[in-house]
Gaussian input, Z-matrix of N, CA and C with variables (Angstrom, degrees):
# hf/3-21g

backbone

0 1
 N
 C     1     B1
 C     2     B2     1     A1
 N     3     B3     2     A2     1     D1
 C     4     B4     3     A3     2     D2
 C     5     B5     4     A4     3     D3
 N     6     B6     5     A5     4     D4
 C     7     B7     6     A6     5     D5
 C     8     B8     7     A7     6     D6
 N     9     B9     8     A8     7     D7
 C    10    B10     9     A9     8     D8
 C    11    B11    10    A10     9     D9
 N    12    B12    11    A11    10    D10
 C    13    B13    12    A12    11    D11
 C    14    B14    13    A13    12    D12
 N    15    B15    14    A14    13    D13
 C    16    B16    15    A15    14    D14
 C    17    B17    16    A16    15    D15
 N    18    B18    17    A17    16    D16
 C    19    B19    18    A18    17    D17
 C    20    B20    19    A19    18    D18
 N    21    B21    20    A20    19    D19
 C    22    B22    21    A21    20    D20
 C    23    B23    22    A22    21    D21
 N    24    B24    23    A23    22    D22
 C    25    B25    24    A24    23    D23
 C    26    B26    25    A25    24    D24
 N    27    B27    26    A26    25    D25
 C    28    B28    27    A27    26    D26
 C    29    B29    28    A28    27    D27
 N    30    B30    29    A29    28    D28
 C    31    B31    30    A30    29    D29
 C    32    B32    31    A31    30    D30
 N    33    B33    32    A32    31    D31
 C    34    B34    33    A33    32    D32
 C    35    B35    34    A34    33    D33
 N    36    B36    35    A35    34    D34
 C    37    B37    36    A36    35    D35
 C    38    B38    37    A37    36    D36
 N    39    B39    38    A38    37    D37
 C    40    B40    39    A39    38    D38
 C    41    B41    40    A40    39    D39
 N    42    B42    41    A41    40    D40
 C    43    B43    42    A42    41    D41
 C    44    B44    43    A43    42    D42
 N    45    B45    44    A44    43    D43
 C    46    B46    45    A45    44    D44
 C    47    B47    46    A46    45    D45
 N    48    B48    47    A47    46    D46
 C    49    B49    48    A48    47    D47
 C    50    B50    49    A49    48    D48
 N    51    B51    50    A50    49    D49
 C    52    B52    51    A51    50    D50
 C    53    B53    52    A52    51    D51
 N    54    B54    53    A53    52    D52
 C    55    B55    54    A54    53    D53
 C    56    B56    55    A55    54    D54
 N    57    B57    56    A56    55    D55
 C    58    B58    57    A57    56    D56
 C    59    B59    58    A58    57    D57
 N    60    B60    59    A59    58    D58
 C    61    B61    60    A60    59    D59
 C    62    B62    61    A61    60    D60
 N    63    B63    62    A62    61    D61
 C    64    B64    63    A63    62    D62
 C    65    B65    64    A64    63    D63
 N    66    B66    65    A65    64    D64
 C    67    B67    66    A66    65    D65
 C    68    B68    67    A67    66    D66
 N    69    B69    68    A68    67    D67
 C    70    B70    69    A69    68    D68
 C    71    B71    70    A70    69    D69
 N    72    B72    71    A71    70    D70
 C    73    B73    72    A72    71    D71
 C    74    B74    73    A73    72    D72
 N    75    B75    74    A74    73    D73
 C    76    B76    75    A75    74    D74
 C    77    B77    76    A76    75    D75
 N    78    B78    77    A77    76    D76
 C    79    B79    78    A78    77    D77
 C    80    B80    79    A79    78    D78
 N    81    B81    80    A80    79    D79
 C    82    B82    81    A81    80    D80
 C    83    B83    82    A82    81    D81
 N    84    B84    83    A83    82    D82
 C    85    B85    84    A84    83    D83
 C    86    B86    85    A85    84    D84
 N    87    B87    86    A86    85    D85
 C    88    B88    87    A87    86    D86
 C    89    B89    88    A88    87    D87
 N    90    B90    89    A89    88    D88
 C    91    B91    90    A90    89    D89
 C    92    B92    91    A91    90    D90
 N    93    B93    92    A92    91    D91
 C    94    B94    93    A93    92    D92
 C    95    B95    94    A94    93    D93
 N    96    B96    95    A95    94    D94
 C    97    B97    96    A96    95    D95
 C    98    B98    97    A97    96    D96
 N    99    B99    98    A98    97    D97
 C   100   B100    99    A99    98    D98
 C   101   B101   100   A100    99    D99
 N   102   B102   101   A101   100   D100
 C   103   B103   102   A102   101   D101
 C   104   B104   103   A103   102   D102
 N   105   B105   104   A104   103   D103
 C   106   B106   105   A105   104   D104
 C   107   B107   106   A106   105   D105
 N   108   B108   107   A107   106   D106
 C   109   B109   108   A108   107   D107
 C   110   B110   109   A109   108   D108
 N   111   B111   110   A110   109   D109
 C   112   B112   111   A111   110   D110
 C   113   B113   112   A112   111   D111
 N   114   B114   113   A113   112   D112
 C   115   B115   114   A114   113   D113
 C   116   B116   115   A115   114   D114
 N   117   B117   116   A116   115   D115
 C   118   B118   117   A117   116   D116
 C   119   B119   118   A118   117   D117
 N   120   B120   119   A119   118   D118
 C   121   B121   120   A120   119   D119
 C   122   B122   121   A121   120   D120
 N   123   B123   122   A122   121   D121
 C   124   B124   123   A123   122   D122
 C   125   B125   124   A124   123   D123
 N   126   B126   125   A125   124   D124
 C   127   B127   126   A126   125   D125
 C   128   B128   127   A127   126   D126
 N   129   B129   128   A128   127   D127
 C   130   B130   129   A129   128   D128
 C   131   B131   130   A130   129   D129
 N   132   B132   131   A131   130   D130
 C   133   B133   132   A132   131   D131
 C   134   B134   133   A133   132   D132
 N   135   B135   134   A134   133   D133
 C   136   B136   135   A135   134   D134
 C   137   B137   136   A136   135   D135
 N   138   B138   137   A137   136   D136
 C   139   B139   138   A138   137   D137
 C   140   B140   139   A139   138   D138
 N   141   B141   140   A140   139   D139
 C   142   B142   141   A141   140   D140
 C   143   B143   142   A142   141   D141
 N   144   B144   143   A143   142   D142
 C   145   B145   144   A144   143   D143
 C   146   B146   145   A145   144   D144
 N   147   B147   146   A146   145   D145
 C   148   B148   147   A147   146   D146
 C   149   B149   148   A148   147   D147
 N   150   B150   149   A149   148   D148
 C   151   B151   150   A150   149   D149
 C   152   B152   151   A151   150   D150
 N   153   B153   152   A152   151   D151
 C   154   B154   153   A153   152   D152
 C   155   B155   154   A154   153   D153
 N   156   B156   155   A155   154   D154
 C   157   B157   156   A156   155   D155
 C   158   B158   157   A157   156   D156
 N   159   B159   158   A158   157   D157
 C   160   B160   159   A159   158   D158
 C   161   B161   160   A160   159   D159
 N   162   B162   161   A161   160   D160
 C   163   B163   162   A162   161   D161
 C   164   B164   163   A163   162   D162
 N   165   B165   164   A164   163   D163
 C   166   B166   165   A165   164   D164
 C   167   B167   166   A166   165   D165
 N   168   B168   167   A167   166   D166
 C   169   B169   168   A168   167   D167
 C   170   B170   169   A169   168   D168
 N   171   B171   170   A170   169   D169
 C   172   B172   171   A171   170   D170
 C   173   B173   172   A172   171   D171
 N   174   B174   173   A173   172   D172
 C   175   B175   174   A174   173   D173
 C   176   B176   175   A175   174   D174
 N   177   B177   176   A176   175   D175
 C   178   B178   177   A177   176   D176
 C   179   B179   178   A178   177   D177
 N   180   B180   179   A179   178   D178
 C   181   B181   180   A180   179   D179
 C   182   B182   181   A181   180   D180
 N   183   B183   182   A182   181   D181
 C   184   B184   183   A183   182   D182
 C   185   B185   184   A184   183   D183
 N   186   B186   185   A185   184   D184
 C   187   B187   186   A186   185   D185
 C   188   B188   187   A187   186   D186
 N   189   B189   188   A188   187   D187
 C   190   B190   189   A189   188   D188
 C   191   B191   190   A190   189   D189
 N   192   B192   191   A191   190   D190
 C   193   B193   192   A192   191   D191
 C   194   B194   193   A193   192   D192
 N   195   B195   194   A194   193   D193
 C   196   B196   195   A195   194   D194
 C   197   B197   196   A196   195   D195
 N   198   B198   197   A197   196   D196
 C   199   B199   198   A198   197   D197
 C   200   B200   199   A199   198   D198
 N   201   B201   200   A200   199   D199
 C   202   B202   201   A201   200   D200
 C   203   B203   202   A202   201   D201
 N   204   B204   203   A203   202   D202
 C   205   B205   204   A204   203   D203
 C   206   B206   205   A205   204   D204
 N   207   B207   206   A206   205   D205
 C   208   B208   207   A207   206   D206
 C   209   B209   208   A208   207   D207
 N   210   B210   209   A209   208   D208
 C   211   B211   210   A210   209   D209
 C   212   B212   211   A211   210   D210
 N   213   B213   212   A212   211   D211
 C   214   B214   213   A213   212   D212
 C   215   B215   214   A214   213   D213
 N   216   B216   215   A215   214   D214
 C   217   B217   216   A216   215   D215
 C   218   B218   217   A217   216   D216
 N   219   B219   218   A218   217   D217
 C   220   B220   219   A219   218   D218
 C   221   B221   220   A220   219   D219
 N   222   B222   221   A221   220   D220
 C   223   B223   222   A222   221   D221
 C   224   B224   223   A223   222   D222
 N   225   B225   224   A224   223   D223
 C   226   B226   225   A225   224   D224
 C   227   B227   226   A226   225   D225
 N   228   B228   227   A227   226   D226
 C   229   B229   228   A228   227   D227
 C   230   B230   229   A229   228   D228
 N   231   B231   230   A230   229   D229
 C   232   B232   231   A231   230   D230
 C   233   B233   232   A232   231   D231
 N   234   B234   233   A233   232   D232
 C   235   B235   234   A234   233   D233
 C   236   B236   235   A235   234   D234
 N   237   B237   236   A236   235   D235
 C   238   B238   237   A237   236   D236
 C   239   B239   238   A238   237   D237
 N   240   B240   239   A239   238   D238
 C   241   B241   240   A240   239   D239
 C   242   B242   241   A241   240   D240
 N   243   B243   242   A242   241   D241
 C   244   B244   243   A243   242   D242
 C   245   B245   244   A244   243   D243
 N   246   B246   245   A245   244   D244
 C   247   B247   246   A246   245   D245
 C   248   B248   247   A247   246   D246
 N   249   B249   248   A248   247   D247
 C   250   B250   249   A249   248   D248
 C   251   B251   250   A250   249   D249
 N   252   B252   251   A251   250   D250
 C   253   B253   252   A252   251   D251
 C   254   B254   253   A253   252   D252
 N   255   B255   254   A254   253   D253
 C   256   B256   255   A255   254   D254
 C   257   B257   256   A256   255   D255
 N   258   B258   257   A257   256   D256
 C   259   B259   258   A258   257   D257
 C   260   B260   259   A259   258   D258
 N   261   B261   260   A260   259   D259
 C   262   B262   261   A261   260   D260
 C   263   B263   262   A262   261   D261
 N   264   B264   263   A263   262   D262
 C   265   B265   264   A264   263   D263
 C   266   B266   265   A265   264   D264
 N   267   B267   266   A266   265   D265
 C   268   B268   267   A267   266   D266
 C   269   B269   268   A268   267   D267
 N   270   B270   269   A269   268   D268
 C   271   B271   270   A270   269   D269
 C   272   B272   271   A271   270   D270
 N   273   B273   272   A272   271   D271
 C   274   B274   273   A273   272   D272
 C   275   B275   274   A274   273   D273
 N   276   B276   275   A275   274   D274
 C   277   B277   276   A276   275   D275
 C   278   B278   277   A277   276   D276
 N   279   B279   278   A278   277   D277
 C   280   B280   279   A279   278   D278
 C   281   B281   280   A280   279   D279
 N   282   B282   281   A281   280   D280
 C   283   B283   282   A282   281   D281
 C   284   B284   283   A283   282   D282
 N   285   B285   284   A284   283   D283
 C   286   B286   285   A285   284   D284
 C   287   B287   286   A286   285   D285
 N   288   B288   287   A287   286   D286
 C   289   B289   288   A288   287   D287
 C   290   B290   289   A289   288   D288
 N   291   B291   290   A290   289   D289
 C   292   B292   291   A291   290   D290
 C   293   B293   292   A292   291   D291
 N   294   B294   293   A293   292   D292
 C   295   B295   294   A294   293   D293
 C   296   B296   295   A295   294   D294
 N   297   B297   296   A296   295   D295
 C   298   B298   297   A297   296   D296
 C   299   B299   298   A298   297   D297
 N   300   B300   299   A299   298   D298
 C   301   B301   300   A300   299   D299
 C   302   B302   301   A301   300   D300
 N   303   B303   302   A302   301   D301
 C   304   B304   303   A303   302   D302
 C   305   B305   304   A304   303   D303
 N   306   B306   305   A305   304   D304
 C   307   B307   306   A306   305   D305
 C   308   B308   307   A307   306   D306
 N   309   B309   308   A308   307   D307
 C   310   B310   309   A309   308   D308
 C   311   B311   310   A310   309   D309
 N   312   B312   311   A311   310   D310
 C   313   B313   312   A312   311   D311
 C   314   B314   313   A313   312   D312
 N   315   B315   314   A314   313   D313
 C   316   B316   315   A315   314   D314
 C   317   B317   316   A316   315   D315
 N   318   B318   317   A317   316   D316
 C   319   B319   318   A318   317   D317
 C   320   B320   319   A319   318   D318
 N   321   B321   320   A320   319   D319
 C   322   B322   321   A321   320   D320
 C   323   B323   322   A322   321   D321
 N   324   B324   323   A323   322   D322
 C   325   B325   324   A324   323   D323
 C   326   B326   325   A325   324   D324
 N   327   B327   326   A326   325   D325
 C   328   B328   327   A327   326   D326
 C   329   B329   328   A328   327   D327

   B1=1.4325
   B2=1.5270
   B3=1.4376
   B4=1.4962
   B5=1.4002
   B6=1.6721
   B7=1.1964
   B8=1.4331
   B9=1.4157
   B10=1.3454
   B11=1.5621
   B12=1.5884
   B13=1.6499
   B14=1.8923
   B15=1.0975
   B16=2.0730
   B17=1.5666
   B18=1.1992
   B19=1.0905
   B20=1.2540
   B21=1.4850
   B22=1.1714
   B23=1.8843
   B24=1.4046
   B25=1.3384
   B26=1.6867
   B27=1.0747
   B28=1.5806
   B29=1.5322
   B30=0.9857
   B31=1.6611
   B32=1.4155
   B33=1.1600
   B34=1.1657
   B35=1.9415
   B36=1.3932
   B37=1.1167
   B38=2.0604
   B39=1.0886
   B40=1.2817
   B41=1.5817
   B42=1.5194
   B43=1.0877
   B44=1.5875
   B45=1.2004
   B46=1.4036
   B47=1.7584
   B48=1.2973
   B49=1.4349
   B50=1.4217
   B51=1.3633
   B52=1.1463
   B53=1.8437
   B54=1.5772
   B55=2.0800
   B56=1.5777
   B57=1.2616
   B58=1.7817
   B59=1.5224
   B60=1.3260
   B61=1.5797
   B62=1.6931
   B63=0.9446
   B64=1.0835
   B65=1.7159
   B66=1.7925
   B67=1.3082
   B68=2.1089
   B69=1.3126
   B70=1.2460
   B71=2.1121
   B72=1.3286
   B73=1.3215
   B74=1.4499
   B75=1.1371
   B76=1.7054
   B77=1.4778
   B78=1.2502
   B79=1.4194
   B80=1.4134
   B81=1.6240
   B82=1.5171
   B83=1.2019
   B84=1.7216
   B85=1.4870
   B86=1.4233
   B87=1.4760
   B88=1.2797
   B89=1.7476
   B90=1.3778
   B91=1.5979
   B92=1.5435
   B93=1.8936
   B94=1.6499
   B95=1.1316
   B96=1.3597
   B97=1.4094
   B98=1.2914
   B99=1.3419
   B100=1.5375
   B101=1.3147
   B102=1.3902
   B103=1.3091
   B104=2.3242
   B105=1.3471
   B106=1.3922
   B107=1.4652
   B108=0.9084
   B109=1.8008
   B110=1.3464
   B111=1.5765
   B112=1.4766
   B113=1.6338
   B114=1.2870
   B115=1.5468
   B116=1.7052
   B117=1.2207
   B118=1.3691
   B119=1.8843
   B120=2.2311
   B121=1.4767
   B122=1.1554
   B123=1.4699
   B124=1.4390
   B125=1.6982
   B126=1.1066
   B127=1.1450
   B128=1.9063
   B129=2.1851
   B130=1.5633
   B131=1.1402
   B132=1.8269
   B133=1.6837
   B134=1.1118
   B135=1.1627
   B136=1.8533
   B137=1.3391
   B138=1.9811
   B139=1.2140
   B140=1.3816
   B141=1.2627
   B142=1.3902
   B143=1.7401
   B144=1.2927
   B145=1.9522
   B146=1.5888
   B147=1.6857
   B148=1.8693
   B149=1.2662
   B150=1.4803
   B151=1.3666
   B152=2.0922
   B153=1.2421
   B154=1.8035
   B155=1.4208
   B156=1.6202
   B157=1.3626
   B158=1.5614
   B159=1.1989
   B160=1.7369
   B161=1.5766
   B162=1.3850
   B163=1.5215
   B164=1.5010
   B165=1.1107
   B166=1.4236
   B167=2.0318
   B168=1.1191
   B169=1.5793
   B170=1.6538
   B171=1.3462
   B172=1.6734
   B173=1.9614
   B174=2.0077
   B175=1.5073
   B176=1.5058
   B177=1.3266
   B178=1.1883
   B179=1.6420
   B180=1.4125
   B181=1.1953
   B182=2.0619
   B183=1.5297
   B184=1.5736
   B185=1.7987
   B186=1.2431
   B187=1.3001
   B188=1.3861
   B189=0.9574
   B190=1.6362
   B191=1.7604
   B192=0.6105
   B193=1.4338
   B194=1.6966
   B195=1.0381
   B196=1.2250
   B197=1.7681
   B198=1.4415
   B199=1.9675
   B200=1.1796
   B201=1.3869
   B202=1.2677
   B203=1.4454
   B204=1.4964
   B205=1.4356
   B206=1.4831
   B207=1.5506
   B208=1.2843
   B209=0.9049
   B210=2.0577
   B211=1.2163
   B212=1.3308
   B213=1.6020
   B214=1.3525
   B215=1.6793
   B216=1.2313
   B217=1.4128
   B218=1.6603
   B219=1.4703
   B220=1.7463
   B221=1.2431
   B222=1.2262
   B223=1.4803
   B224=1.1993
   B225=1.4487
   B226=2.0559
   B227=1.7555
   B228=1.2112
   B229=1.9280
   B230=1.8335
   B231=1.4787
   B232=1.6524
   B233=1.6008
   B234=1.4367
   B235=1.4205
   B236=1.6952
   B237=1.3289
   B238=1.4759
   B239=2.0083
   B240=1.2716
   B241=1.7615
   B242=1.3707
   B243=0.8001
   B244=1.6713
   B245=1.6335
   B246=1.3780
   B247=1.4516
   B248=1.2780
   B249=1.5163
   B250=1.2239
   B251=2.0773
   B252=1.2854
   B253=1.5835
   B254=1.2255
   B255=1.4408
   B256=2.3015
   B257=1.5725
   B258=1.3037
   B259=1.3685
   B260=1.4485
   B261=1.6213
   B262=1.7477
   B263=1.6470
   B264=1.3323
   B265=1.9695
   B266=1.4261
   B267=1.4164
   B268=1.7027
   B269=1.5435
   B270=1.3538
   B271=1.3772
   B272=1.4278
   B273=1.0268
   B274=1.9581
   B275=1.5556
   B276=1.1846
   B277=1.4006
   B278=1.4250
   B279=1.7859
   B280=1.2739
   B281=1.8699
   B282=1.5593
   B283=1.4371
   B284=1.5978
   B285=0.6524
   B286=1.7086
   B287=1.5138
   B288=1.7544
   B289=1.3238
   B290=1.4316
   B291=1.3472
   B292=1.5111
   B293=1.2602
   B294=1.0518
   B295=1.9388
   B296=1.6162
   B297=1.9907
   B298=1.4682
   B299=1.5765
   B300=1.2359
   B301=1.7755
   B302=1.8168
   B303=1.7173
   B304=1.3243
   B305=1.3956
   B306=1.2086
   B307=1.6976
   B308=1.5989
   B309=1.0878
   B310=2.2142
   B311=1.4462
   B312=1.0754
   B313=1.8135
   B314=1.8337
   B315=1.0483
   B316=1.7864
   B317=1.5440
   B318=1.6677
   B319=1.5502
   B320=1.3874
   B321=1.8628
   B322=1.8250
   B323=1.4840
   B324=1.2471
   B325=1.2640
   B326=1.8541
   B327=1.9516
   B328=1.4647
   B329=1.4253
   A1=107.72
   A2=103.02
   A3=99.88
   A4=127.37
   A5=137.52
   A6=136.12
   A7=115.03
   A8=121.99
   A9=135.01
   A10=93.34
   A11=105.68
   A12=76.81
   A13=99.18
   A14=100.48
   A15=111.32
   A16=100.33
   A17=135.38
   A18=147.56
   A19=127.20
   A20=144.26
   A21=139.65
   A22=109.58
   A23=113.82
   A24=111.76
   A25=97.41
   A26=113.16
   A27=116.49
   A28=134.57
   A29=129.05
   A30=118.55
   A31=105.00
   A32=125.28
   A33=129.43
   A34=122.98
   A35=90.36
   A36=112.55
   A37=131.82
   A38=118.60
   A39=109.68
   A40=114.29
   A41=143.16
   A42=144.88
   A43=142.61
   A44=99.37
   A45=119.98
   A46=118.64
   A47=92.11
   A48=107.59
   A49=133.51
   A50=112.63
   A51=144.34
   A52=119.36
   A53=102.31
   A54=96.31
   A55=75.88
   A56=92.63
   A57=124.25
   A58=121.68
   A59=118.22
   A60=93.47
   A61=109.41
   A62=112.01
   A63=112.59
   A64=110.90
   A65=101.21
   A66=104.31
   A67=97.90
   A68=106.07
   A69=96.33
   A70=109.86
   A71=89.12
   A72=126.33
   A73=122.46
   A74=115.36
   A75=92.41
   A76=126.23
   A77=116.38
   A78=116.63
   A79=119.14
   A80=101.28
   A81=92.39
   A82=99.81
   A83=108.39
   A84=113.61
   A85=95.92
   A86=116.06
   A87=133.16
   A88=104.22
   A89=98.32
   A90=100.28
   A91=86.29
   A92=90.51
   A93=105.93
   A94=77.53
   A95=121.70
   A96=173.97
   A97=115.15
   A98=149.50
   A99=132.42
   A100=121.19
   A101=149.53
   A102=163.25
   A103=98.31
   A104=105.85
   A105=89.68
   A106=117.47
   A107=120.13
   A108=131.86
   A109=120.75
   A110=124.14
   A111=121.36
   A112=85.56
   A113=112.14
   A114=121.70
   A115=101.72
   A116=123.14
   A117=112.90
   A118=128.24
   A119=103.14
   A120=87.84
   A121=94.83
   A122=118.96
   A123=118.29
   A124=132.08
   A125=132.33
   A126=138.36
   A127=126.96
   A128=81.71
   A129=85.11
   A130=105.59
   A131=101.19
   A132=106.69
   A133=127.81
   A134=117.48
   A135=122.31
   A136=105.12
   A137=120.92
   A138=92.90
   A139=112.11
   A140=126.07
   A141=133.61
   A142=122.59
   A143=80.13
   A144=108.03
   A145=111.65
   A146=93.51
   A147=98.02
   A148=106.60
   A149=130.07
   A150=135.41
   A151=86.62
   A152=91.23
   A153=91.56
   A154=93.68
   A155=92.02
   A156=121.91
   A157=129.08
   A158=145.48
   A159=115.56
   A160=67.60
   A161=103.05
   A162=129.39
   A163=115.50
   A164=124.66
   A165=118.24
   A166=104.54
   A167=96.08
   A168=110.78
   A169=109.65
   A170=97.13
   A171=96.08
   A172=99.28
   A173=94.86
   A174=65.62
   A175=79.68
   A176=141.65
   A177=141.91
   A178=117.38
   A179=112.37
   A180=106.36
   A181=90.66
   A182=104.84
   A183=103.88
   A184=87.01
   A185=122.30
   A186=111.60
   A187=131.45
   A188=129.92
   A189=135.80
   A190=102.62
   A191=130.43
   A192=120.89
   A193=121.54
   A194=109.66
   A195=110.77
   A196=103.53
   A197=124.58
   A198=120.06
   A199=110.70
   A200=128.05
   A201=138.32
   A202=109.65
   A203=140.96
   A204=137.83
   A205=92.34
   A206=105.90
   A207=110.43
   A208=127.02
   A209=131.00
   A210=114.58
   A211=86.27
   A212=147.81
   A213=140.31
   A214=98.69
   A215=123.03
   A216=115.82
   A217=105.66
   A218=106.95
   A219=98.52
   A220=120.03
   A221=120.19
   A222=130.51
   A223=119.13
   A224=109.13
   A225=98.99
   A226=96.87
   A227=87.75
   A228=110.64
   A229=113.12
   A230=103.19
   A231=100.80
   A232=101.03
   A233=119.63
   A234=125.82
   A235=91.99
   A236=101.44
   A237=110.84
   A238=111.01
   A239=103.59
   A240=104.45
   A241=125.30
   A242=117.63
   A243=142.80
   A244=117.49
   A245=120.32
   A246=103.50
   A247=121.09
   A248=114.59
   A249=112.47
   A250=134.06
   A251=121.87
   A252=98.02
   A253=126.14
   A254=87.53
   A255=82.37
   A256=100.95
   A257=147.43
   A258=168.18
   A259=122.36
   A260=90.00
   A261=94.79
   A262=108.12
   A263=98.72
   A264=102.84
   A265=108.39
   A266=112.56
   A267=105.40
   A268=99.61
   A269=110.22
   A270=126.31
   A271=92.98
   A272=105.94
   A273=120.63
   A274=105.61
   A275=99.37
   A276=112.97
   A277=119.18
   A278=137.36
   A279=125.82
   A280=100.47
   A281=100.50
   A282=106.19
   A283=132.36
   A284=140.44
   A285=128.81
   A286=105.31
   A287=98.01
   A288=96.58
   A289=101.59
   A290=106.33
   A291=103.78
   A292=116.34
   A293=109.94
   A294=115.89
   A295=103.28
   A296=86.68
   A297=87.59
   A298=125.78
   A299=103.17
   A300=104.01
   A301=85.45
   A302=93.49
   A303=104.72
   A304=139.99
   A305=130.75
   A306=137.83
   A307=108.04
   A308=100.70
   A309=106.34
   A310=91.60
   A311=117.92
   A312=143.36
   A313=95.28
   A314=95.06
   A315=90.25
   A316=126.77
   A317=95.28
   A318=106.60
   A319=80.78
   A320=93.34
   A321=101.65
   A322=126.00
   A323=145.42
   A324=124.34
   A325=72.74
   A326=97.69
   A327=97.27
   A328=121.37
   D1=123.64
   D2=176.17
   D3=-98.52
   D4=120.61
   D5=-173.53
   D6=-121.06
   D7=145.16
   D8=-161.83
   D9=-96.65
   D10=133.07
   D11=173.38
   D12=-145.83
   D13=155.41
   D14=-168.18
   D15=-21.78
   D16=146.67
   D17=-173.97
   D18=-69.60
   D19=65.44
   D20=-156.14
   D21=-87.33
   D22=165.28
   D23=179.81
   D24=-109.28
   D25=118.34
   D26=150.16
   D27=-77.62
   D28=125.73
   D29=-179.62
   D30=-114.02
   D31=138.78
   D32=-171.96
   D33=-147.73
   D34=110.50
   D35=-176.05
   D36=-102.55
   D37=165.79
   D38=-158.49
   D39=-164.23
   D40=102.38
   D41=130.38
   D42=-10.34
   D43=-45.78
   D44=-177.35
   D45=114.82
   D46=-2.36
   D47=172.02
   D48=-147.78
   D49=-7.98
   D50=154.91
   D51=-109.16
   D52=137.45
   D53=165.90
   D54=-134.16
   D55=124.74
   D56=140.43
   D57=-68.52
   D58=112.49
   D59=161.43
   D60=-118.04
   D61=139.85
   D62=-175.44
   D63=-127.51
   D64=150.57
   D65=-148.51
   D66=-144.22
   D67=105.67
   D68=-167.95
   D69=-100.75
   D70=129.61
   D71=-165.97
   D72=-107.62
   D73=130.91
   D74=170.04
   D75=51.59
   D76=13.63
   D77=-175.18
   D78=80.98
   D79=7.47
   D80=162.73
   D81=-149.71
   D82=175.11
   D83=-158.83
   D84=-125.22
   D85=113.80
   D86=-177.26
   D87=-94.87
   D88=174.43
   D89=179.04
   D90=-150.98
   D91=178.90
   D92=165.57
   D93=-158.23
   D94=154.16
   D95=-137.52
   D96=-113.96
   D97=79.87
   D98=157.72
   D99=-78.48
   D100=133.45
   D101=68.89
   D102=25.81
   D103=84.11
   D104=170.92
   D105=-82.59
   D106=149.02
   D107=177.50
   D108=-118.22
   D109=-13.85
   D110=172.77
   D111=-138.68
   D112=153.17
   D113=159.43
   D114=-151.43
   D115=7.82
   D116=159.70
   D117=-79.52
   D118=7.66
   D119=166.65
   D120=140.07
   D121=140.45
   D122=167.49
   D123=-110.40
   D124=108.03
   D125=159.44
   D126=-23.55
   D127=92.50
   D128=170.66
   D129=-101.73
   D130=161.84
   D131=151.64
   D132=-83.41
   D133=138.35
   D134=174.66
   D135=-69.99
   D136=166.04
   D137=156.02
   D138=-93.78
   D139=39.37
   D140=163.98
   D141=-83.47
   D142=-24.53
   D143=173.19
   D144=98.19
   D145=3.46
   D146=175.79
   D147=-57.87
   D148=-166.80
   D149=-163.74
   D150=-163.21
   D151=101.00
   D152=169.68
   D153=-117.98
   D154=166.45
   D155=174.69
   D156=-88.61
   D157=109.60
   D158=-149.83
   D159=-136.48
   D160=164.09
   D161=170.03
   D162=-48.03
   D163=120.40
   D164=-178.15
   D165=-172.81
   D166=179.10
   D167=172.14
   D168=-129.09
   D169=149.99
   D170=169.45
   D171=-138.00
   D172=159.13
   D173=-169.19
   D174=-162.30
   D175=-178.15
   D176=-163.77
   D177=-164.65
   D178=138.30
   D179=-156.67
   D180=-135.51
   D181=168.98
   D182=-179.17
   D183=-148.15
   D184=55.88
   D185=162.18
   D186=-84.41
   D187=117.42
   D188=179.48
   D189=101.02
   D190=20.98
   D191=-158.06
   D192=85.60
   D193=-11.00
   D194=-165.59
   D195=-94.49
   D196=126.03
   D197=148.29
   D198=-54.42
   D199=137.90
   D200=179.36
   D201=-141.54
   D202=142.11
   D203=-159.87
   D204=-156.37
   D205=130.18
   D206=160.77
   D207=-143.81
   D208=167.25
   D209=-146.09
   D210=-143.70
   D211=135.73
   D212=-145.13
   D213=-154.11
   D214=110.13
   D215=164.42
   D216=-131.46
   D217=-175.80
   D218=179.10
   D219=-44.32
   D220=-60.13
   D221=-166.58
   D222=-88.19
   D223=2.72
   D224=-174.30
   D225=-169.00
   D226=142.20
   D227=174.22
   D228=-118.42
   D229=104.77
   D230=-179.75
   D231=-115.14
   D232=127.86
   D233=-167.02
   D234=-131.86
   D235=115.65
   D236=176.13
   D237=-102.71
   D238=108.68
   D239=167.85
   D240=-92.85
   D241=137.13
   D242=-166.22
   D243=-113.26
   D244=62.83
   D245=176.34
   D246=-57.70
   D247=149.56
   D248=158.89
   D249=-49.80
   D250=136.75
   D251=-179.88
   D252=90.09
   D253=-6.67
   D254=-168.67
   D255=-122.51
   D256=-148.22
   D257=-106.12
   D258=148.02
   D259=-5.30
   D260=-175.80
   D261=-118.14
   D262=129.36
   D263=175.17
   D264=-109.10
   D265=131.12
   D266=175.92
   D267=-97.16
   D268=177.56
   D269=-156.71
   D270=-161.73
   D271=115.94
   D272=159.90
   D273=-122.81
   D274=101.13
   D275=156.25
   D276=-75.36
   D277=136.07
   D278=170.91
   D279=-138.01
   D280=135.69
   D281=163.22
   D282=-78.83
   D283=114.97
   D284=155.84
   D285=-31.23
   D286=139.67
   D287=160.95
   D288=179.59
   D289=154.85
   D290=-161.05
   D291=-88.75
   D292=141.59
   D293=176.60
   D294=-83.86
   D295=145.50
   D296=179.52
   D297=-72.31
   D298=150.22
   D299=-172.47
   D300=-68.80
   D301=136.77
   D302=158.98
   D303=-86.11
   D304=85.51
   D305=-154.19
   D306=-87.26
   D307=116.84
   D308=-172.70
   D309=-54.32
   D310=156.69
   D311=-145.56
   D312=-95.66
   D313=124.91
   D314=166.41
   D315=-82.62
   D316=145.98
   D317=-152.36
   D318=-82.54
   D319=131.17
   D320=162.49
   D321=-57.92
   D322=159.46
   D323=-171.99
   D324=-135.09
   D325=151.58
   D326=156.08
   D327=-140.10

């Protein structure tokens, strides 16, 4: 089932062995932790139905009880959660996209 949900900003950062993503909430900016395991590239689909490799990281995390897997390239962040006990997997897909440049307000003249 697919749901649209309020627009949050992710920032996402990376070591080479660690990706942080961090996600500010409530006035504060939380993170979670990945453990990466591939950084030679992530596997898209075409809509041709090919399967290429584009620059990316993948990386996996077990915080709270929960499996967590993620897949990180320029343009897009997909973080799949796995509770323990259940039948249900969530999926957050996120796009890149650019914020508008902020331009100081023009002075009214009268």
């Amino acid at each position: 089932m697919s749901v649209v949900i309020s627009p949050l900003r992710y920032r996402v950062y990376s070591d080479g062995i660690d990706v942080r993503v961090y996600c500010h909430t409530n006035g504060e900016a939380n993170y979670t932790r990945y453990a990466i395991y591939r950084s030679d590239g992530v596997g898209v689909v075409q809509e041709s139905g090919e399967i290429n490799l584009i620059a990316g990281v993948q990386g996996y995390s077990t915080k709270a009880e929960m499996i967590r897997q993620i897949s990180v390239t320029r343009n897009s962040l997909t973080m799949v959660k796995m509770p323990p006990r259940t039948h249900r997997v969530l999926i957050t897909h996120a796009k890149a996209v650019a914020l508008p440049s902020v331009q100081p307000p023009v002075p009214h003249r009268k």
